[in-house]
Structure formats: structure tokens, C-alpha cells
N, C-alpha and C positions, 0 to 999 in steps of 0.2 A: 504494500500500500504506500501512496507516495503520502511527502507531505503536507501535500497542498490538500489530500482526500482528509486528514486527518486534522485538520483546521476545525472550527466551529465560533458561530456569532456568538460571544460571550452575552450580548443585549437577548438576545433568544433565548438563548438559555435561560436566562434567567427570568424572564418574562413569563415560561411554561413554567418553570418551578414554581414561584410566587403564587401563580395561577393554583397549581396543585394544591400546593402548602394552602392555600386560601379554601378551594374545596372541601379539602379535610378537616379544618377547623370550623366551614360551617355546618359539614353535617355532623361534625363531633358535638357541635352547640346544638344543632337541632335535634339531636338524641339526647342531648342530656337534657333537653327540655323535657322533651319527650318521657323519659326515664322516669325523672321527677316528678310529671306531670301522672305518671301511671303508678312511680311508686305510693306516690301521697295516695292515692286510692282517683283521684281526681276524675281519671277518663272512665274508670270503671264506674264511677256515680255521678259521670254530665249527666245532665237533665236533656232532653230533646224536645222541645216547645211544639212540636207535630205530631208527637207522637200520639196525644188521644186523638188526635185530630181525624189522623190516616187509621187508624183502628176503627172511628165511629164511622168515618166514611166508607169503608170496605164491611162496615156490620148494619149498617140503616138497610132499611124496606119498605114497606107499606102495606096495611094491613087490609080486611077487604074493604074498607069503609074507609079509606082513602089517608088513613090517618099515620103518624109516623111511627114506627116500628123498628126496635133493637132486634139482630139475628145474634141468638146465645153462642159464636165463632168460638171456636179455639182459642182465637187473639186476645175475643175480646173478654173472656173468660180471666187468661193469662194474666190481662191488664187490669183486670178489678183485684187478684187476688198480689198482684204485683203493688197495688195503690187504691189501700180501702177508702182513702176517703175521697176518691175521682168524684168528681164533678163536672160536668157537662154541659149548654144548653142549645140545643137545635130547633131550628126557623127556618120554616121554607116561605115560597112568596104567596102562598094562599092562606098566610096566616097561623099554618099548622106548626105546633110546639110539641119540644121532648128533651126531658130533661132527667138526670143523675145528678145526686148525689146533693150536697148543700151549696145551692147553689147564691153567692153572693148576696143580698141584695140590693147592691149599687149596680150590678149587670144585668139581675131579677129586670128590672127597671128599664135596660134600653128599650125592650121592644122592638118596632120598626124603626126606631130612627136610625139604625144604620142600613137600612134593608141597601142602599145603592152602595156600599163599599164592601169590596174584594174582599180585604182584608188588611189588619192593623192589630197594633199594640197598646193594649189601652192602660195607663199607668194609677198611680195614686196621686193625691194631693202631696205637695211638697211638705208641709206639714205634719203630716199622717204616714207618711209613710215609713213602714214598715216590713226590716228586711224579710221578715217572717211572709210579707204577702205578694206573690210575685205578679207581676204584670200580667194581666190577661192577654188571649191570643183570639184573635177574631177572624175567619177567613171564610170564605163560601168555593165549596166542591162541589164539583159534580157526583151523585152515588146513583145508586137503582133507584133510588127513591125520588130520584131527580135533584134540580140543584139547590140547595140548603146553603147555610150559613151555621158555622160550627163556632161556639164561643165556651173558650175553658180557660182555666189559670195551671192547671195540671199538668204539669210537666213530665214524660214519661221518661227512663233510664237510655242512654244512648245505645245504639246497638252496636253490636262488631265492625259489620260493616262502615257506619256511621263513624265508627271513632279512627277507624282508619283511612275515608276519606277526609275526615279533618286532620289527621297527622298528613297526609298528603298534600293537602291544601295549604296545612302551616309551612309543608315545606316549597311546596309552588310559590305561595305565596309570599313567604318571607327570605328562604333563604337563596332560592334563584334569583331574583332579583336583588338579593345582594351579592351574591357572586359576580352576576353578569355585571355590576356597578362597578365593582371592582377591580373584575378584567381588564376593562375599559379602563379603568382609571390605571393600570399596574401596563397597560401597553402603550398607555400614554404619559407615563410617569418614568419607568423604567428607564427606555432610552434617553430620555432627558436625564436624569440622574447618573446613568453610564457614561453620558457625552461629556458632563462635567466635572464628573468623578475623576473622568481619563484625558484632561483636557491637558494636564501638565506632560502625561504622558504621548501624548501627540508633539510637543514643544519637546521635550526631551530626545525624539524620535524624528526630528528634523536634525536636532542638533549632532546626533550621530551621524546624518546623512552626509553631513559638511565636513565629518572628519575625514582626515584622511593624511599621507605622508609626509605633508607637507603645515601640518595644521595640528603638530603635536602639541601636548598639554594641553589640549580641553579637554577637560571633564562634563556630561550630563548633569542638567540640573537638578534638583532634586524639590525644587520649588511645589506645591499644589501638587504631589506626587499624592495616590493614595499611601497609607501604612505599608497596605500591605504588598506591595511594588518596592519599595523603597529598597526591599534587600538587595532584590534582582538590580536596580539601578545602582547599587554599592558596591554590586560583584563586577556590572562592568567597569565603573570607573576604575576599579581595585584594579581589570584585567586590563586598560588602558594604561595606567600608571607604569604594572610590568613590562607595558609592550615600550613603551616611552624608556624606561631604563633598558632595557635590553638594548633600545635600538641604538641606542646614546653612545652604551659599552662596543655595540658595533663601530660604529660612529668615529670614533674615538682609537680602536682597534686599527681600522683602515687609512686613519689619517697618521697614527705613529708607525704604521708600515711604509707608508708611502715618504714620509718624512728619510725614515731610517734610509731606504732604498737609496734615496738621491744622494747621500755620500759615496757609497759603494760603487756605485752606477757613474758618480763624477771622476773618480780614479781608475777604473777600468778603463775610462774612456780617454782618459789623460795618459795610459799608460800603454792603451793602443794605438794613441798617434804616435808612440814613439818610436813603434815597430818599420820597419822597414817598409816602404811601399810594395803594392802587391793586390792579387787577387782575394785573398786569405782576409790581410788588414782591413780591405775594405766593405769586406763581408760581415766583419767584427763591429767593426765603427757603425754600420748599419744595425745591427741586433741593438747594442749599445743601445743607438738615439732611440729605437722603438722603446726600450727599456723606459727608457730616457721620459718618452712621452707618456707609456702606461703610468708613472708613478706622476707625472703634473696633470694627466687626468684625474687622476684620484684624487688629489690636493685640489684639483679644479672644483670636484665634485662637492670634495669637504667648506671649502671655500661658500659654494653658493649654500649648501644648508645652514652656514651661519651668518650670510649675509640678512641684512636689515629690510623691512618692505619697501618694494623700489618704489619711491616715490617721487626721483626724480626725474627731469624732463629732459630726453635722451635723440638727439636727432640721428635717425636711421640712416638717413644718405652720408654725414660725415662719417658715422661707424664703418659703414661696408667701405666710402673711397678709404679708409685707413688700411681697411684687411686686406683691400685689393693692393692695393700700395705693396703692403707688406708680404703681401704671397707672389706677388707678380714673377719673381726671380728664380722660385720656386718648382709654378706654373712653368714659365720657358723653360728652365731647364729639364723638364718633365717631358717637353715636346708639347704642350697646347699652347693656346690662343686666351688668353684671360682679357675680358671685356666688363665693363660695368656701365650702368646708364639706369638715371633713377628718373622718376614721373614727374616730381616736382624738385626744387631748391633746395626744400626743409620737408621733412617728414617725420614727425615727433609721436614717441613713446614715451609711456613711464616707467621708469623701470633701474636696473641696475647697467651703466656702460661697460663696466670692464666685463660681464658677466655673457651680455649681448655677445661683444666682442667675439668672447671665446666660443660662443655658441655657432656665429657665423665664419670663424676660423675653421671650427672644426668640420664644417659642410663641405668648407672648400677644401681641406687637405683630405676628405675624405673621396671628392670629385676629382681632384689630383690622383689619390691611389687608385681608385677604381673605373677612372675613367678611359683606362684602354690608353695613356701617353700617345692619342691624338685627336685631332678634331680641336674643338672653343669649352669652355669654359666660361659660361656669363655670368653675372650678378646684377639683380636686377631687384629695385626699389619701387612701389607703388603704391597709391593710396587705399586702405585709409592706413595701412602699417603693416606693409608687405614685403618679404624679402626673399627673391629666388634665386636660387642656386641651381645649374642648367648645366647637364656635362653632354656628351656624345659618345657612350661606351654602349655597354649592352643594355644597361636598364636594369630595372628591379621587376620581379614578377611579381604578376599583383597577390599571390598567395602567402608572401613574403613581407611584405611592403608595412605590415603592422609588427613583424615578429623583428627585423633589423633596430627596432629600437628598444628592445630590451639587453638589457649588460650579458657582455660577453658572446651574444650570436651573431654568429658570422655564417655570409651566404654561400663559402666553399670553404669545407672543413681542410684544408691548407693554408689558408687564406693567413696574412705573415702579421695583419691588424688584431689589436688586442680586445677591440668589440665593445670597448665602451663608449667613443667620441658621440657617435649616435646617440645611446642612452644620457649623455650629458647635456646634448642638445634636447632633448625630448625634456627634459626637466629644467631645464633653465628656463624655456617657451612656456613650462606649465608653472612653475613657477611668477611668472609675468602673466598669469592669466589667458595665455593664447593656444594654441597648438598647431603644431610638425604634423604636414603630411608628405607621403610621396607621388608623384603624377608622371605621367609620359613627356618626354620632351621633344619639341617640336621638331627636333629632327633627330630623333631617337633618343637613347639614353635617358638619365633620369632627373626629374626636377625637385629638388627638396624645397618644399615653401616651408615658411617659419609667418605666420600670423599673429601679430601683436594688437592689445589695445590701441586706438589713436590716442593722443595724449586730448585732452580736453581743451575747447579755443581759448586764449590767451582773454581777459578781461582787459581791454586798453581804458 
């Protein structure tokens, strides 16, 4: 499994969890209600305010004399011996009455005047009232007996059925829609919460992005970081710190190598000119100065990691007419044509000169060695902060053309170059903010451009 399959929205997650965790604790509450409600004795002794209701309606009839008539049911049987002192009184619209039990005399007393309503709850005086007497219940049914008007205060026990559509309902009713409220609120809250929870972390996660070899000692911030992040960001700065030491002791390693070298390397070479002329001598004197050069590349290299941010204002055409100047004798004696010609007068960068310099040195002595000793050699300046290097050899293949500037590769493993000049140019450029490529030259062979910042226009 890769690791991209093995990712996951932390906001999601946590969203469904909440959700869950939220689930469980309503219907943990809606059972303990429940529980409670059943241990107390409670559900087992609801009342059910229909209950005489729908018994007398499924037990009325009529008699043959048109009059209203109880059937001795099962039910209704049940329900007298369930609740001796049931009370009753039924009305139909011809007037006809029947009645059980003791019945009121404050409801004695309606009579017709409710005959046009359905059904209601008819209370006590605010006064008078008494928990001991419960609300009466007024409704008209249809039975056999046709449609009547049932009026009790008798409340019947709830049934099975009954108490567990109301546990049902308690929980449609209350605890769904607080979940679903919640949902809502927890997928609407969540990512908000996450966004700013990890907002240090997004700021901390740019700042890494901008690290890099050149931009040692910064550390992550640890600003509005949550708690519990904060290790993980300690472990990297901790793992930045070693990388910065490490790299320092390297650092530091390659520049007293390079140091040591240029004595030894200065008396061998003082001590082979001394040898007799010849075939041999001059093959020596040659290894020597490549020597010679490997170790002020390296001091080159040491040099620009501890130079200062270039911030000063460097004109490109005086630099290259200096290098050409200075390589020209070099170039002929090599057998090329060395040419220079820039786009404008001034052409400014910011940056470091002596650093430039060596970076466009080393293009050209590298156009020198590998340019086949024939053919031109150009150097060419352009806006907005351009500088090409143009030889007439074979070229560079373009499979190669990114790999030449890493240290120490060279494009034919005989090759008598020590494979860093390139790498030195490639960081000096990135260093200044720009970067080295390589391209086809226009009349074969290869073009190194080096692309600098312009320098910003002058305020007069």
C-alpha cells in the first residue's frame, strides 16, 4: 500500500467520531430516562386518558327501543375490575344518555352544550383545584351505536404497546433531533476548529518549505502550534540543528583540506619546473595546475557559503569584459576565437562580484576544455540579467544536461576535469536567486546561460 492510500482527513475523522461519541451518549440518556422512568414504577402506572374512552366505544349498542346500551366485553369487564370507581357519561345527538359510575356533578350538568365539539379537556377552577381530580376528557366517536360523545375523568393504565410507542416517540422526538442538531453543528464547527487549531501548523509548514542548503539555521516556529504537535515540531528543529552541525563539521573538513592541499601542490609544482624540459615535465606541470584548480574550487566553494547576502549593485557587462580580458590568452592558445558583445552599456545585478566573476570564469574555462580547441567561443550579455557562454564542440545531450551540474560528474568517465567548476557555478547562480541552464548552440555545441535578478531602477 502506498502512502499516499494511507493518508486520511484528520477534519473527517473526526467529524464521524464526534458524531458517534454524540449518538451514544444520546441514547445512553434516552435509556437512562427510560430506565428511570420504568424503574420508579412510572411507565408501568401512566394513566392513558382514552383509555375508557376506546373500551366504551368498542362496548356501546342499542337496545331495541333505540336506547343506549353497555355490551358486558371482555374489555370492558377487565376495565371495571381494573378501576372500581370508573365513571362515564355518554350522549348521543337524539338526546339519548348512559352513564357509570359517580359521575361529577359539575359535568352531570353540561348536557348539550357541548353537543358541537369533537373533543376537549375540560379542567378545574384555578382555585379549587385539586391534584387528587384530574381533568376530564370529552371526545365524540363513532360506535354501533352510532356517533356519541364520551365524557370521563378516568384514566385507564397504559398499555404495552402504548408505553412503547411513547418510548419511541420520546426518542423521535427528542433525541433525533438533537442529534441531527448536533451533527450539523459538529460539521460545521469541526473544520472551523481544525482550520485554526492547525493554522500555526500550516505557517510552520511553509517555513520548512523555504528551507533548504543555503538557508541554514532556521528553525520552525512553534508559535499557535497545538500541545500536542509541538513535540513532533521539536524533533524536527532538534533534527535541523544536527543537520546544520554536521554540515558545518563538513564544511569546515573540506575547506582545511583544501587549504592544507595548496602548500603541497605549491612545491611540487615549484619543484617540477625545475626538472628539465621534456615531454614527462610537462605532463606533471599539467596534473599539478588541475590539482592546483581542484583545491581553489573548493576554497571557491567555501568562500561563497560564507559570503554575506549580495546586496550589492554588480554590473554584468564590466564583469564578463574583465573575464574575457582575462581568458583571452588562454582561449588562443587553446586554438579558439573568444568574442564578447553585450545588449546594452550597463546591465546590473545584485549580488556578490568577485563570486559572479568566478562563476563566469569557470563557464569559460570549462568551454575552453571541452570545446573540441576549435571553432568561437562567445560571451554574450542581455537584458534583463543574462549571460551566455557559447562554444562549438559537441554539445551536451539533453539526458545529461541537469546531471553535469552536480559535484564531481563528469560526461566521459576519463575525462582529466575534476567535476566540480559546474557545481560551483550552479550555486553561486542559486545563491543570487537565478539559475544555470544548458541549451543548443546556434551553431552546435553548447550554451551555458546563467540568469540573474535585474538589479532594481536606480531612484534619481
Amino acid at each position: 500500500m502506498t502512502d499516499h492510500a494511507e493518508t486520511y482527513s484528520l477534519c473527517s475523522r473526526l467529524n464521524w467520531r464526534v458524531i458517534a461519541l454524540q449518538a451514544l451518549l444520546l441514547v445512553a440518556l434516552v435509556m437512562l430516562v427510560i430506565g428511570a422512568l420504568w424503574g420508579t414504577g412510572f411507565l408501568l402506572v401512566a394513566r392513558d386518558e382514552d383509555r375508557v374512552i376506546d373500551v366504551v366505544q368498542r362496548a356501546l349498542a342499542r337496545d331495541a327501543q333505540g336506547g343506549l346500551v353497555l355490551r358486558s366485553t371482555a374489555e370492558f369487564r377487565e376495565l371495571r375490575q381494573e378501576i372500581p370507581d370508573v365513571w362515564f357519561l355518554v350522549r348521543d345527538r337524539q338526546g339519548h344518555t348512559l352513564s357509570e359510575g359517580a359521575v361529577p356533578p359539575e359535568f352531570a350538568k353540561i348536557g348539550d352544550a357541548l353537543d358541537h365539539i369533537s373533543q376537549a379537556r375540560l379542567g378545574w377552577q384555578l382555585l379549587e383545584d385539586d391534584p387528587r381530580k384530574p381533568p376530564a376528557r370529552l371526545k365524540r366517536v363513532n360506535t354501533d351505536a352510532g356517533n356519541v360523545q364520551v365524557l370521563t375523568a378516568t384514566q385507564g393504565k397504559l398499555s404495552g404497546g402504548k408505553a412503547l410507542l411513547t418510548t419511541a416517540l420520546m426518542f423521535v422526538g427528542v433525541a433525533l433531533p438533537g442529534l441531527l442538531l448536533m451533527a450539523a453543528a459538529t460539521f460545521i464547527a469541526t473544520p472551523m476548529v481544525v482550520r485554526r487549531a492547525f493554522a500555526g501548523l500550516d505557517a510552520a509548514a511553509d517555513q520548512a518549505r523555504r528551507i533548504d542548503i543555503h538557508r541554514r539555521g532556521t528553525r520552525l516556529s512553534v508559535d499557535r502550534i497545538p500541545l500536542e504537535v509541538v513535540p513532533l515540531v521539536s524533533a524536527v528543529n532538534d533534527a535541523l540543528a544536527r543537520l546544520d552541525e554536521g554540515y558545518s563539521r563538513h564544511k569546515r573538513f573540506v575547506a582545511d583540506a583544501a587549504h592544507e592541499l595548496r602548500t603541497p601542490i605549491a612545491i611540487l609544482n615549484t619543484r617540477l619546473e625545475s626538472l628539465p624540459p621534456g615531454p614527462d615535465r610537462a605532463r606533471l606541470i599539467e596534473d599539478t595546475a588541475r590539482l592546483a584548480t581542484l583545491a581553489e574550487q573548493l576554497l571557491d566553494i567555501q568562500r561563497l557559503d560564507r559570503c554575506g547576502h549580495p546586496m550589492t549593485r554588480v554590473d554584468l557587462v564590466t564583469v564578463a569584459q574583465g573575464v574575457a580580458a582575462d581568458l583571452a590568452p588562454l582561449a588562443i592558445a587553446a586554438g579558439y576565437e573568444l568574442s564578447f558583445d553585450a545588449a546594452a552599456e550597463h546591465i546590473e545585478t545584485l549580488g556578490d562580484r568577485a563570486s559572479l566573476e568566478r562563476a563566469l570564469t569557470n563557464l569559460v574555462q570549462n568551454a575552453i576544455q571541452h570545446g573540441g580547441r576549435h571553432g568561437a567561443i562567445s560571451i554574450h550579455v542581455s537584458r534583463p540579467a543574462t549571460i551566455d557562454v557559447t562554444d562549438e564542440g559537441t554539445g551536451i545531450p539533453p539526458d545529461q544536461r541537469t546531471l553535469i551540474f552536480e559535484p564531481f560528474y563528469r560526461l566521459a568517465p576519463l575525462d582529466r576535469g575534476a567535476g566540480l567548476g559546474l557545481n560551483m557555478v550552479r550555486e553561486i547562480v542559486l545563491f543570487h536567486g537565478g539559475h544555470v541552464s544548458v541549451l543548443d548552440g546556434p551553431n552546435g555545441g553548447a550554451c551555458f546561460r546563467m540568469t540573474l535578478q535585474p538589479a532594481p531602477a536606480q531612484q534619481h
